[in-house]
PDBQT receptor file of N, H, CA, C and O in Angstrom, charges set to zero:
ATOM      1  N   UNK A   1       0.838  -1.180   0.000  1.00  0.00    +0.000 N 
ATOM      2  CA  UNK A   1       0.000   0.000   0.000  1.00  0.00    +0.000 C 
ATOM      3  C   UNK A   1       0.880   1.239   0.000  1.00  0.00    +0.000 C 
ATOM      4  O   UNK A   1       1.732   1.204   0.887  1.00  0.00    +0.000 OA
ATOM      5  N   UNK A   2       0.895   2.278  -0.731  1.00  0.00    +0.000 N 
ATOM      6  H   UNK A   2       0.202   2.307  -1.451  1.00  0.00    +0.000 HD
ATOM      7  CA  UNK A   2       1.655   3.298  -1.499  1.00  0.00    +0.000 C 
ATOM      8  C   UNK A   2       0.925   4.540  -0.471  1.00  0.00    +0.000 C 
ATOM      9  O   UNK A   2      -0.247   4.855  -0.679  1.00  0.00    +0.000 OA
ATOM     10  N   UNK A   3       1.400   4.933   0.192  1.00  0.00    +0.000 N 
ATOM     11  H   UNK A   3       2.352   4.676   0.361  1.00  0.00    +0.000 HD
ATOM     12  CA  UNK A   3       1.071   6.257   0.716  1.00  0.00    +0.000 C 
ATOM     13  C   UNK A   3       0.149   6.168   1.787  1.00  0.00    +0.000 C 
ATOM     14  O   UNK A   3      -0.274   7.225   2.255  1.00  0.00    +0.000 OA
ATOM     15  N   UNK A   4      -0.306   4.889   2.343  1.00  0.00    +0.000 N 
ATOM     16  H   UNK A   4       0.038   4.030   1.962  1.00  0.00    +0.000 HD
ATOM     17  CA  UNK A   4      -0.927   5.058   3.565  1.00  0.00    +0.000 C 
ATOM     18  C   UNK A   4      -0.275   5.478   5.123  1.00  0.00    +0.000 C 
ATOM     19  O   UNK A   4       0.795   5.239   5.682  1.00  0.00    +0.000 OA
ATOM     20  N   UNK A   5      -1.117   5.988   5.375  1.00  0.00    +0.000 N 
ATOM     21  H   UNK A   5      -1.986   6.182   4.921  1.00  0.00    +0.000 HD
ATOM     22  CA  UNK A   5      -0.854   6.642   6.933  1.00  0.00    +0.000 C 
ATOM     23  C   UNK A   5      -1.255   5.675   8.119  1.00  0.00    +0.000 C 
ATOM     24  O   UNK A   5      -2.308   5.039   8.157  1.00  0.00    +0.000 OA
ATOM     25  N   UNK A   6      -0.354   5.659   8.992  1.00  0.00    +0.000 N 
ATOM     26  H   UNK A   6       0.502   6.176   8.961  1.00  0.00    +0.000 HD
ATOM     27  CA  UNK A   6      -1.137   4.649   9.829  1.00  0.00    +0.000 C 
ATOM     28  C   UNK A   6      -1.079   3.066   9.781  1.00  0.00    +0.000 C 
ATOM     29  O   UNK A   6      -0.669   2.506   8.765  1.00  0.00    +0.000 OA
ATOM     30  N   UNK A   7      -1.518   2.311  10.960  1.00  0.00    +0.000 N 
ATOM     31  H   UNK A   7      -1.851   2.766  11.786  1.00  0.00    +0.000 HD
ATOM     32  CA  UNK A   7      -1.375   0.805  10.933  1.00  0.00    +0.000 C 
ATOM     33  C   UNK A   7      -2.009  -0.066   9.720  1.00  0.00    +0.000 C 
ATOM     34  O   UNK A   7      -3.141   0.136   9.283  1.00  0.00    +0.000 OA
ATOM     35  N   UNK A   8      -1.241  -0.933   9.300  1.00  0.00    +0.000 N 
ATOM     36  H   UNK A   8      -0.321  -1.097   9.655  1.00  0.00    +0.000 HD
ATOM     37  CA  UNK A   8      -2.517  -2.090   8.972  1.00  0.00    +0.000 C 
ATOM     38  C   UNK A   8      -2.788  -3.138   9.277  1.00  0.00    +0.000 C 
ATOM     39  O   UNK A   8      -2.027  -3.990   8.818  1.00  0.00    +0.000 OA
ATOM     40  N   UNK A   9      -3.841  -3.609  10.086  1.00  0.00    +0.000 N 
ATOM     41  H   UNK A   9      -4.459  -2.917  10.459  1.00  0.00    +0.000 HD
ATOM     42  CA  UNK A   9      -4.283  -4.508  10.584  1.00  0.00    +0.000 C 
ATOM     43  C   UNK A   9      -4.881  -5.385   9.929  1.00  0.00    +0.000 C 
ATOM     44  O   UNK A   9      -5.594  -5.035   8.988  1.00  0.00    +0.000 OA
ATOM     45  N   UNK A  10      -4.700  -7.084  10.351  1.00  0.00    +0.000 N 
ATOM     46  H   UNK A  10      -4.121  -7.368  11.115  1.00  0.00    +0.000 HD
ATOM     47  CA  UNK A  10      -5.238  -7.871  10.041  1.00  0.00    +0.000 C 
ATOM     48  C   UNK A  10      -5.835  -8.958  10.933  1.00  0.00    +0.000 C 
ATOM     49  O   UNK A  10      -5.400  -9.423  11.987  1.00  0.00    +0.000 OA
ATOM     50  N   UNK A  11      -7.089  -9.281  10.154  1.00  0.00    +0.000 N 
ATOM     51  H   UNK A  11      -7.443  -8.903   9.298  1.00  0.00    +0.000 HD
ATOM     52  CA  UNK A  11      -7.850 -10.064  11.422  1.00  0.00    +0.000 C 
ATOM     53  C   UNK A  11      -8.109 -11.655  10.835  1.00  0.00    +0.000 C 
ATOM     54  O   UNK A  11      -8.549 -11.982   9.732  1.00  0.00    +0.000 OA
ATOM     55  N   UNK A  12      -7.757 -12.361  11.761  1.00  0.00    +0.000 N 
ATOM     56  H   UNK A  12      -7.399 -12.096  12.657  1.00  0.00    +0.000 HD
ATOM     57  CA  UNK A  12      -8.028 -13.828  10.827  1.00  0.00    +0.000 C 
ATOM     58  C   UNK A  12      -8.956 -14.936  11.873  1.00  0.00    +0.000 C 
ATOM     59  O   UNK A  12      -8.549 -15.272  12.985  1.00  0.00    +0.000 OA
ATOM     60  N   UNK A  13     -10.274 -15.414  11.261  1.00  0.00    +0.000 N 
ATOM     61  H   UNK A  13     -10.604 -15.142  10.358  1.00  0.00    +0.000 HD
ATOM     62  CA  UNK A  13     -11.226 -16.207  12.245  1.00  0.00    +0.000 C 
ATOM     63  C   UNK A  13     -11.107 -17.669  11.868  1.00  0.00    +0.000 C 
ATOM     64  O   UNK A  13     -11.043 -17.923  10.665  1.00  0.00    +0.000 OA
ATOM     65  N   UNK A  14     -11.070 -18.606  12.692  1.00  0.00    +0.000 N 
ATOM     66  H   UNK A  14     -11.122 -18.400  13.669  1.00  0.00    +0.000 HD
ATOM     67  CA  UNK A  14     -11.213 -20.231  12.136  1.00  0.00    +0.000 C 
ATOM     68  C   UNK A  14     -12.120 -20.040  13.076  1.00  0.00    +0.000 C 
ATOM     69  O   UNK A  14     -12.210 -19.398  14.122  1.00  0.00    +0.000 OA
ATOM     70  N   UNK A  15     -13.069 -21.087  12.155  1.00  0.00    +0.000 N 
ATOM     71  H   UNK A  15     -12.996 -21.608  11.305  1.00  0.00    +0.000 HD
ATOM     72  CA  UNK A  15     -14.129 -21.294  13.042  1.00  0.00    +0.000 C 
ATOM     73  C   UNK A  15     -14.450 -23.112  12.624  1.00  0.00    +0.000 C 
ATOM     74  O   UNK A  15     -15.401 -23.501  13.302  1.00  0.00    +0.000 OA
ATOM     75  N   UNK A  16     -14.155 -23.700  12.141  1.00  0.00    +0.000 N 
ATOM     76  H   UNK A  16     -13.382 -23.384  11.591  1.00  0.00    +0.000 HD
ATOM     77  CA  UNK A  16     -13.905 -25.139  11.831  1.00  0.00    +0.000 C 
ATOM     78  C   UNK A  16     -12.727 -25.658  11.518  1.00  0.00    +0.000 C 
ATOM     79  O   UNK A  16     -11.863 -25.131  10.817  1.00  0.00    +0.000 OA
ATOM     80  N   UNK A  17     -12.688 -26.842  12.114  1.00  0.00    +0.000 N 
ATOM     81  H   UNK A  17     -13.390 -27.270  12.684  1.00  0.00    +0.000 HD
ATOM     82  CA  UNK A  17     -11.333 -28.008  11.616  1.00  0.00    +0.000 C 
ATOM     83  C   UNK A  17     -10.890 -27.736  10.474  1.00  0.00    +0.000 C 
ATOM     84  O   UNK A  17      -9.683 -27.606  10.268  1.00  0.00    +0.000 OA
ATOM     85  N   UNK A  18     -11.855 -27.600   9.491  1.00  0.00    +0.000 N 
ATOM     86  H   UNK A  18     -12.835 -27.706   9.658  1.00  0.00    +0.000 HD
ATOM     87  CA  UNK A  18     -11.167 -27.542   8.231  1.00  0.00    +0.000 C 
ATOM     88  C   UNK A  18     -10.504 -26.480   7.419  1.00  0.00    +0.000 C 
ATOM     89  O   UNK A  18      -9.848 -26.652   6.392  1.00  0.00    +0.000 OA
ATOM     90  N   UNK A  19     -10.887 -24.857   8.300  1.00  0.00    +0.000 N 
ATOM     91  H   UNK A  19     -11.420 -24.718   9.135  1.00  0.00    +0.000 HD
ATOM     92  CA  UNK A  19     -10.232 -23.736   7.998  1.00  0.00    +0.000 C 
ATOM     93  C   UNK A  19      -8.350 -23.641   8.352  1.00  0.00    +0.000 C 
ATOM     94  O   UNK A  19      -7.735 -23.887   9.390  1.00  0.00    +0.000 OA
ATOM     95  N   UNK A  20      -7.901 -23.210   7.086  1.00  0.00    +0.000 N 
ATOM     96  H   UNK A  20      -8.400 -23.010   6.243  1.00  0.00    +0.000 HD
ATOM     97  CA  UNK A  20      -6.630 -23.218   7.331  1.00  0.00    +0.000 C 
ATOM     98  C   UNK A  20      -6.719 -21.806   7.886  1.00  0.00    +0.000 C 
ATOM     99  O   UNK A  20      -7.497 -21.033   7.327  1.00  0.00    +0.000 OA
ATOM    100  N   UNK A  21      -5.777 -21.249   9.264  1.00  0.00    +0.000 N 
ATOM    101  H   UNK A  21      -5.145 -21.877   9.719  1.00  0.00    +0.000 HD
ATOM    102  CA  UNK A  21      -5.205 -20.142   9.637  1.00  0.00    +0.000 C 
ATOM    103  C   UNK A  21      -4.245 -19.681   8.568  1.00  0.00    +0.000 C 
ATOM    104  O   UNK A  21      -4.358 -18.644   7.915  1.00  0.00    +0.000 OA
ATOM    105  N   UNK A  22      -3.471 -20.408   8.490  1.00  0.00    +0.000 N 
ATOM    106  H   UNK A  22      -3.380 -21.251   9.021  1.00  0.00    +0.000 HD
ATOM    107  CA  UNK A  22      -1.637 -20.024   8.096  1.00  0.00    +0.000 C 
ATOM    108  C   UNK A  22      -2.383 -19.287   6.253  1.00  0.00    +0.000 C 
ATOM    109  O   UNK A  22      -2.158 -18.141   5.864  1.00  0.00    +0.000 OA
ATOM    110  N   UNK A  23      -2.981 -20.028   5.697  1.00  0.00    +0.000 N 
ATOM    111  H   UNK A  23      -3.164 -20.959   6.013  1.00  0.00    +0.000 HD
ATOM    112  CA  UNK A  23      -3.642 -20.280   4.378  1.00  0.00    +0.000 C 
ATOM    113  C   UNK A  23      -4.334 -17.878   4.605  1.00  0.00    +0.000 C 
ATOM    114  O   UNK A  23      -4.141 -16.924   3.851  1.00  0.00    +0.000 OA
ATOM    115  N   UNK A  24      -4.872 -17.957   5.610  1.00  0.00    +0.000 N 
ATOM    116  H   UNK A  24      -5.028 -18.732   6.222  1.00  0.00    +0.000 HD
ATOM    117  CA  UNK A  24      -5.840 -16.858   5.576  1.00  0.00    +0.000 C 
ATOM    118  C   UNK A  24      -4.801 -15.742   5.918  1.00  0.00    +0.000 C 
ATOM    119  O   UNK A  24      -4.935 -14.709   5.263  1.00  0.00    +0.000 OA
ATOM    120  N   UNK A  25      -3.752 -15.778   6.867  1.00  0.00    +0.000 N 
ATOM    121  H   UNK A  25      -3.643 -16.618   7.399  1.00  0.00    +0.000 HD
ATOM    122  CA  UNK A  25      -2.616 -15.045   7.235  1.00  0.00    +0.000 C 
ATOM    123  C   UNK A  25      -1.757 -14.829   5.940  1.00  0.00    +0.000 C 
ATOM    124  O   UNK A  25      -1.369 -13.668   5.815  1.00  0.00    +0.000 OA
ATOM    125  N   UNK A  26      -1.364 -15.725   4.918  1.00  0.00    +0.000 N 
ATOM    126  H   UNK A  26      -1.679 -16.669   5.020  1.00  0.00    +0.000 HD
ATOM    127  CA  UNK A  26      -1.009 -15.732   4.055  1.00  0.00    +0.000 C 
ATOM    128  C   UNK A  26      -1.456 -14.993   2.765  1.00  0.00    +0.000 C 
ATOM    129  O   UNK A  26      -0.874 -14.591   1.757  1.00  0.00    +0.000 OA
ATOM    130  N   UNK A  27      -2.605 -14.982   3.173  1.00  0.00    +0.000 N 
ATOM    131  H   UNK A  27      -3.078 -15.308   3.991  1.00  0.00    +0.000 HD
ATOM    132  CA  UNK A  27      -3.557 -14.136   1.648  1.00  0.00    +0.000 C 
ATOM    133  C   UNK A  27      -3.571 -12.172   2.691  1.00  0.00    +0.000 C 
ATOM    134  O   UNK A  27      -3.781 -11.106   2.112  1.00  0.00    +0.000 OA
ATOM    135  N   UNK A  28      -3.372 -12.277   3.748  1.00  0.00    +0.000 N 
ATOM    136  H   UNK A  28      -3.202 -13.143   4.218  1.00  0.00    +0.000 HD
ATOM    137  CA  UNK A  28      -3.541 -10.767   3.934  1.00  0.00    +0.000 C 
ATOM    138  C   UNK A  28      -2.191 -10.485   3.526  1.00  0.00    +0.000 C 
ATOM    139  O   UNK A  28      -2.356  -9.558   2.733  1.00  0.00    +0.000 OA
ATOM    140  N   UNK A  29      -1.555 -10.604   3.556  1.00  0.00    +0.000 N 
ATOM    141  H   UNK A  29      -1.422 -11.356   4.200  1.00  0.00    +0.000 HD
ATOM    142  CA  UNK A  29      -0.081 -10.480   3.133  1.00  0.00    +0.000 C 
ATOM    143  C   UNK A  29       0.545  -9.515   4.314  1.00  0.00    +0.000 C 
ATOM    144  O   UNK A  29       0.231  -9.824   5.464  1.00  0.00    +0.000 OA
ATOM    145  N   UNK A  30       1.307  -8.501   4.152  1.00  0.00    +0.000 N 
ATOM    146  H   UNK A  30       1.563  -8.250   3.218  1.00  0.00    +0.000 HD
ATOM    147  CA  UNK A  30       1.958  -7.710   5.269  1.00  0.00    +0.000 C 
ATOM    148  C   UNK A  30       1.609  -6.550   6.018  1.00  0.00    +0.000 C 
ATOM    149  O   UNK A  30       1.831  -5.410   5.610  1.00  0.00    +0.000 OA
ATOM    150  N   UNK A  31       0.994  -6.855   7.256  1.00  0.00    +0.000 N 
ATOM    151  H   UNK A  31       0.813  -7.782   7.587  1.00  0.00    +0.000 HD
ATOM    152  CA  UNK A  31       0.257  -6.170   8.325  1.00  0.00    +0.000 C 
ATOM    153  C   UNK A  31       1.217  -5.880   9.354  1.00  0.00    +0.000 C 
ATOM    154  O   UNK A  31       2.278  -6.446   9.616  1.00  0.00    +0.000 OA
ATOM    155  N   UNK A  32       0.631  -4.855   9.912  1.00  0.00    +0.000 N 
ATOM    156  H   UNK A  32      -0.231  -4.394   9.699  1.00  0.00    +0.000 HD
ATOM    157  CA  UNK A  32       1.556  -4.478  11.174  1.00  0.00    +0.000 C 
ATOM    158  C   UNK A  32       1.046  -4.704  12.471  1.00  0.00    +0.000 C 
ATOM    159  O   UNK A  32       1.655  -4.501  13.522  1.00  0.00    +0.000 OA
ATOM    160  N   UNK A  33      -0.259  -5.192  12.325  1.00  0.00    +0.000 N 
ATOM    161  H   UNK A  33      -0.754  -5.356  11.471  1.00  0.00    +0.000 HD
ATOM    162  CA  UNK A  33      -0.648  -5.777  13.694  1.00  0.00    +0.000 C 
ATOM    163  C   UNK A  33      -1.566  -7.140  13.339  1.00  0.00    +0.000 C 
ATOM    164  O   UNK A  33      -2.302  -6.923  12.376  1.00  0.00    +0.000 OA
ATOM    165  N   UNK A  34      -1.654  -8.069  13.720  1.00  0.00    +0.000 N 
ATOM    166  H   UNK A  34      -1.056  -8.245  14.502  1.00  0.00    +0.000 HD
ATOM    167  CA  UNK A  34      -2.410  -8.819  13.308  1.00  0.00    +0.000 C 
ATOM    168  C   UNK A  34      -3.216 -10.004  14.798  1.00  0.00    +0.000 C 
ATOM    169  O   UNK A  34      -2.750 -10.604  15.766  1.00  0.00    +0.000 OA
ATOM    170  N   UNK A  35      -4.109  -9.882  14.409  1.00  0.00    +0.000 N 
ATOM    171  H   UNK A  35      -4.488  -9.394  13.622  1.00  0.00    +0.000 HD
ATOM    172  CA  UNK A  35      -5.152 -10.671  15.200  1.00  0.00    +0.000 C 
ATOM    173  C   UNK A  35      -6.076 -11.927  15.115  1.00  0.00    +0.000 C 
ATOM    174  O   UNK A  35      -7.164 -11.859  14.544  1.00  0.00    +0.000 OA
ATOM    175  N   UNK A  36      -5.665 -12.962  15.638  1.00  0.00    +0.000 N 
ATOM    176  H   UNK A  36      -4.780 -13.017  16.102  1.00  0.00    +0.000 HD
ATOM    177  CA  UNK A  36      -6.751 -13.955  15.283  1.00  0.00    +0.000 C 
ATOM    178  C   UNK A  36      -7.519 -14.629  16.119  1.00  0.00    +0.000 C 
ATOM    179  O   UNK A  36      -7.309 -14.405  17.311  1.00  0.00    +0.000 OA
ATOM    180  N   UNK A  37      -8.457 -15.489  15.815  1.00  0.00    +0.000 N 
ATOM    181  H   UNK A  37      -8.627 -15.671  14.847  1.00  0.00    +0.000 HD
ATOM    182  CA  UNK A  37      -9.770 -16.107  17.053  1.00  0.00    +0.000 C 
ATOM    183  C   UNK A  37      -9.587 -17.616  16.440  1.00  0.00    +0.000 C 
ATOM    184  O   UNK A  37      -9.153 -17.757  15.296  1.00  0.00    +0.000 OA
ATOM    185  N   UNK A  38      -9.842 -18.425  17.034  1.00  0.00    +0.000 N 
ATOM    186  H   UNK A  38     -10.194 -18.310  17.963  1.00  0.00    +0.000 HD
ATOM    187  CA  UNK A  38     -10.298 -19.473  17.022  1.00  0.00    +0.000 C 
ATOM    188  C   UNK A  38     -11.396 -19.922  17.404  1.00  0.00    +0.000 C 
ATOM    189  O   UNK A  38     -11.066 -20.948  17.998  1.00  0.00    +0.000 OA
ATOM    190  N   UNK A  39     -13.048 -19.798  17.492  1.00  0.00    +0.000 N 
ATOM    191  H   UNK A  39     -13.316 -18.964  17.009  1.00  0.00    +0.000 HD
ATOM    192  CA  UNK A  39     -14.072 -19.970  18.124  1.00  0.00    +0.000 C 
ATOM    193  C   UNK A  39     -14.592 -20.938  17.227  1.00  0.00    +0.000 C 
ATOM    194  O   UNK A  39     -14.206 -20.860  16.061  1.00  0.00    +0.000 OA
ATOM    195  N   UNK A  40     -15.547 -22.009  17.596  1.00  0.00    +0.000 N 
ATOM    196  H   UNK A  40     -15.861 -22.072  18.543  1.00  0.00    +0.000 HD
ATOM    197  CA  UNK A  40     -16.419 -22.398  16.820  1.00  0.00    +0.000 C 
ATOM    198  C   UNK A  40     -18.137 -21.445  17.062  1.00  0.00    +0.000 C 
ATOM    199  O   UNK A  40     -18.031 -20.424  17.742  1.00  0.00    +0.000 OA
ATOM    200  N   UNK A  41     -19.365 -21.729  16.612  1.00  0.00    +0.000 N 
ATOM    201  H   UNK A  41     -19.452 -22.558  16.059  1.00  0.00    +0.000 HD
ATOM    202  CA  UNK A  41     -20.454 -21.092  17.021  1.00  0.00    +0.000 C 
ATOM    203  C   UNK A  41     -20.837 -22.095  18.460  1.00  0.00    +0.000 C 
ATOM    204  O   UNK A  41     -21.402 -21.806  19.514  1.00  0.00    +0.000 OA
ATOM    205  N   UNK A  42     -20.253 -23.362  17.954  1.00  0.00    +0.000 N 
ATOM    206  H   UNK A  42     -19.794 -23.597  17.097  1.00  0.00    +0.000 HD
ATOM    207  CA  UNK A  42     -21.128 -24.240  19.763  1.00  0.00    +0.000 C 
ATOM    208  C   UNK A  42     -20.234 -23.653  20.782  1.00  0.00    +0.000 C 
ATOM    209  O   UNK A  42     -20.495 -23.451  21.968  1.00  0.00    +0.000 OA
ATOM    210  N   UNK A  43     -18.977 -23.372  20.043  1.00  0.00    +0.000 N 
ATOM    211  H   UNK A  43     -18.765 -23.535  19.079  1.00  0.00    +0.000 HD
ATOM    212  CA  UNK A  43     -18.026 -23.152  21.478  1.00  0.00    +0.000 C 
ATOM    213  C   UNK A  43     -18.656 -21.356  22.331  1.00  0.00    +0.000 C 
ATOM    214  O   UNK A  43     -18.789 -21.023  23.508  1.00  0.00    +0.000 OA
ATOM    215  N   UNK A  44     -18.868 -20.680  21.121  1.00  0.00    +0.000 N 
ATOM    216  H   UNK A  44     -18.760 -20.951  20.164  1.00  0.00    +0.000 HD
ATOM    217  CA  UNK A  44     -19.449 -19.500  21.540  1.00  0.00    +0.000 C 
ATOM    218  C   UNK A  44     -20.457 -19.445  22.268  1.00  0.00    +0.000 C 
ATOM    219  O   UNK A  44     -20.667 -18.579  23.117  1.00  0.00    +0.000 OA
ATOM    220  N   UNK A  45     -21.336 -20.594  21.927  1.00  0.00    +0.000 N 
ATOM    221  H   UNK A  45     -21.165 -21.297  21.237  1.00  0.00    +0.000 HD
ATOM    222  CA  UNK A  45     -22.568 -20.938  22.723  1.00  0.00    +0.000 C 
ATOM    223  C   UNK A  45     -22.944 -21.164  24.014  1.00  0.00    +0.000 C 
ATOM    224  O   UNK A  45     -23.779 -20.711  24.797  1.00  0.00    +0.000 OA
ATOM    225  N   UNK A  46     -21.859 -22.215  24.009  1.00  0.00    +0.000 N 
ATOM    226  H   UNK A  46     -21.181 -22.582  23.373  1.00  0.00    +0.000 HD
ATOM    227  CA  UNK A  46     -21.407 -22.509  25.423  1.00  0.00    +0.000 C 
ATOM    228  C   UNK A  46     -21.136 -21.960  26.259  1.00  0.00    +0.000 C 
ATOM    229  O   UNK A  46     -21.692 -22.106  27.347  1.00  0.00    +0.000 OA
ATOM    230  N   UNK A  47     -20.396 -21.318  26.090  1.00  0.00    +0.000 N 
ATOM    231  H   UNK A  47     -19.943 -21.199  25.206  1.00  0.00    +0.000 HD
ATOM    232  CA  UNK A  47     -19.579 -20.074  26.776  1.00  0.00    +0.000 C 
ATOM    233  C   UNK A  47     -20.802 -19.306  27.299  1.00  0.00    +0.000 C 
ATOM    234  O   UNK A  47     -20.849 -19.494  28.514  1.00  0.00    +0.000 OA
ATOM    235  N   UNK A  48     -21.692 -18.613  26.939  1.00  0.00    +0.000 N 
ATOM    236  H   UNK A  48     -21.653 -18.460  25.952  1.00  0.00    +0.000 HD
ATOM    237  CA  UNK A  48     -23.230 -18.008  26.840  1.00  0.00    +0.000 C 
ATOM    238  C   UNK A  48     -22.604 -16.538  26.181  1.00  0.00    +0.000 C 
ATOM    239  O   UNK A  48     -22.900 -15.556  26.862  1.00  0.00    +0.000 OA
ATOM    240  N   UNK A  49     -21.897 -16.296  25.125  1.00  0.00    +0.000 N 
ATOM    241  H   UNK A  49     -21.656 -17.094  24.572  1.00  0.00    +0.000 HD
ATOM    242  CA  UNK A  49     -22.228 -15.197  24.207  1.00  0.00    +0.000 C 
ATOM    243  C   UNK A  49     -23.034 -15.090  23.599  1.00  0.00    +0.000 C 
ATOM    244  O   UNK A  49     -23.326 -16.038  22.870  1.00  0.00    +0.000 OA
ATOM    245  N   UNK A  50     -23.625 -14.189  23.579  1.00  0.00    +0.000 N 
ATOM    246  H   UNK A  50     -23.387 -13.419  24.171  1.00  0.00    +0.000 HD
ATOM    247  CA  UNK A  50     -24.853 -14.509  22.424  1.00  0.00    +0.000 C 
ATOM    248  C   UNK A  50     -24.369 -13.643  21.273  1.00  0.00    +0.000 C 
ATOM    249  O   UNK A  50     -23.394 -12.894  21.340  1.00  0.00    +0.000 OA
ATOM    250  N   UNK A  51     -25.059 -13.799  20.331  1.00  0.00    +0.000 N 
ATOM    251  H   UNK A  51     -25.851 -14.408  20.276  1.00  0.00    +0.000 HD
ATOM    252  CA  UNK A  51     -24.821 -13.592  18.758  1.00  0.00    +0.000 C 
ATOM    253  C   UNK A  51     -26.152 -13.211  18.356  1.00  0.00    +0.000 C 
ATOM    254  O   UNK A  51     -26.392 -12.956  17.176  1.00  0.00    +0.000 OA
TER     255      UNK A  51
């Protein structure tokens, strides 16, 4: 990115077995802060977040 001001952040969610992380980290390409979750929706459930 050519002339931006400021951070760029990236956010990456698995939410099933079959989601690759590394695969989704890989496609944002180069961030200066980066963040990820691992939740499923039962695990969220459980927990009692609601959605």
């Amino acid at each position: 990115m050519t002339g931006h001001k400021g951070q760029v952040v990236g956010y990456v969610r698995v939410s099933a077995a079959d989601q690759n992380e590394a695969r989704q980290v890989e496609a944002l390409g180069a961030v200066d802060k980066m963040f990820s979750e691992k939740v499923s929706g039962k695990t969220a459930h459980d927990c009692g977040v609601d959605r």
